[in-house]
C-alpha positions, 0 to 999 in steps of 0.5 A: 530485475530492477533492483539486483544484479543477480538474473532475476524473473517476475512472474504471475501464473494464472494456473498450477499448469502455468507455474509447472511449466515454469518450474521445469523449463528452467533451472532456479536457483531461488524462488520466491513466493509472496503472499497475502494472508488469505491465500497461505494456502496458495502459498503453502501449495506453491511451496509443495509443487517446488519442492516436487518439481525444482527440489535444488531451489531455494524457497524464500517466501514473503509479503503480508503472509509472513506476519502469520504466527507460525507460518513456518510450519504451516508451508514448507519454506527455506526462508520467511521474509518479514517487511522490507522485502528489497533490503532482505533479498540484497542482504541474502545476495550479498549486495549493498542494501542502502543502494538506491532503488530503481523503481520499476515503471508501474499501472495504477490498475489492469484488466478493470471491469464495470458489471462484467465489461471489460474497460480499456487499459488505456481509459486509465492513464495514473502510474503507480508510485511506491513513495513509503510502506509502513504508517507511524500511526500505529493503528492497533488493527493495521497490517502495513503499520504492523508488518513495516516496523509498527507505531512510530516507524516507517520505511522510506522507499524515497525519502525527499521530495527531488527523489520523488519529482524524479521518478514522477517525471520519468514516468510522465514521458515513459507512460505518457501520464499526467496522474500518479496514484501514490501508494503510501500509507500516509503521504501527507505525513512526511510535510516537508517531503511533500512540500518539496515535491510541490516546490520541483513541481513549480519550477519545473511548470508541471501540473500533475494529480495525485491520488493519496491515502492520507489521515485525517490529522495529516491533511490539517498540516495544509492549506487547501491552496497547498493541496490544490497546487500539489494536484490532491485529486482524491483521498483514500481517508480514514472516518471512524468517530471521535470516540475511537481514540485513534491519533490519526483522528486527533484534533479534526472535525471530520465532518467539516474536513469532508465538506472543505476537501469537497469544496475545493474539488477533491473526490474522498474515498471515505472509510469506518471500521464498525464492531469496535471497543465503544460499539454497542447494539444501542449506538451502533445505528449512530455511529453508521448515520455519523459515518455517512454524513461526511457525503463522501464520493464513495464509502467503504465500511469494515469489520473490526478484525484482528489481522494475523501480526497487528497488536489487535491480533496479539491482544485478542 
């Protein structure tokens, strides 16, 4: 509703009675359904109790389940969306696609639980910002760099740092918070964005923290005086071996970048993809040790894995 003029509801449905309840109480004249791609058939379902309940309405469906090779004939859809979902929906309502966008105020996480306990929403006090989507690293088994335009392209939601200050400042006095969990699949890249940021931050005497994803090559743009002034709590980084190739690896020693980044107080989320090209049962162990003496704070491993519309999928 933010972002369009026409009438518009957002709505999670927590059962199919929920949702059917909702498609019947009110006449729509277009819903839309998006979807991850582990739930098309979620998606495919929803699809079918519209069609059933609310068959005058047109059904949009979009999110990552659009890169699905086919997907319009595995649900039952009037329109696939593909990336920028804001810019489509205008274009199909006939409004101003390049009409700056009113970010909605947003939490960076809801309904949080430890072991089954239920942890108060106020214990978490960062608002989300959605700064870019996309990633021009292009990494062969990305979504988010496949879905937003692939290696090379990105899509700025808010392209300058004044922009950003902005909307950070509002949801400083609307949310009452003072940290901001930043979703951009590489927020360090765009330098003289940040940099930017940091300088409205300074004039204004404001002392946020931001926690980030970011590559490896882009935090090397920085001095760590840079990074601490800019509020860099924690990174979200990538830590696949040297031997990976991949260019958001170029020219870092991770293993010391770590241990800096540790050293100036800021927490990592560190992650290695395991089972690719250059893996085999006999260096497998290695590069698992490798990966686990970057002593990050936490540690995620994944599975190479050819996601429906990454090249790693179209290859495979």
């Amino acid at each position: 509703q933010e972002n369009i003029a026409a009438p518009c509801t957002v709505l999670d449905f927590p059962t199919r009675e929920a949702f059917a309840r909702e498609l019947t109480a009110h006449h729509y004249d277009i819903v839309g359904v998006s979807s991850i791609i582990v739930n098309v058939g979620k998606a495919r379902e929803m699809c079918r109790m519209i069609r059933q309940l609310s068959p005058h309405s047109t059904i949009v469906v979009g999110g990552h389940v659009a890169a699905i090779p086919g997907i319009e004939h595995i649900l039952d859809a009037d329109q696939i969306v593909k990336g920028d979902g804001i810019e489509w929906m205008r274009r199909y309502l006939g409004e101003d696609p390049a009409a700056p966008i009113r970010h909605p105020a947003l939490s960076s996480g809801f309904d949080l639980r430890v072991m089954g306990v239920r942890i108060p929403d106020s214990v978490d006090t960062s608002a989300t910002i959605i700064a870019s989507v996309g990633c021009p690293m292009g990494c062969n088994f990305c979504t988010t760099s496949a879905f937003f335009g692939g290696k090379g392209k990105i899509v700025n939601l808010y392209s300058t740092g004044e922009e950003l200050f902005q909307l950070m400042e509002e949801a400083e006095a609307s949310r009452k918070v003072k940290s901001f969990f930043i979703m951009d699949e590489n927020f360090l890249l765009q330098r003289k964005r940040a940099l930017d940021l940091l300088a409205r931050m300074k004039a204004a005497g404001k002392s946020w923290s931001f926690h980030i994803f970011s590559s490896a090559n882009a935090i090397q743009k920085y001095s760590y005086e840079e990074l601490v002034e800019l509020g860099i709590s924690s990174i979200w980084l990538g830590l696949e071996s040297a031997r990976s190739g991949y260019a958001k690896l170029e020219g870092a020693d991770t293993l010391q970048l770590t241990r800096e980044l540790r050293e100036h107080g800021i927490v990592l989320l560190g992650s290695t993809i395991l089972g690719l090209e250059h893996h085999t049962p006999e260096n497998i162990g290695e590069e698992i040790e490798r990966a686990v003496a970057h002593q990050t704070d936490l540690h995620q491993f994944m599975l190479y894995t050819p996601v429906p519309g990454t090249p790693l999928y179209q290859e495979m």
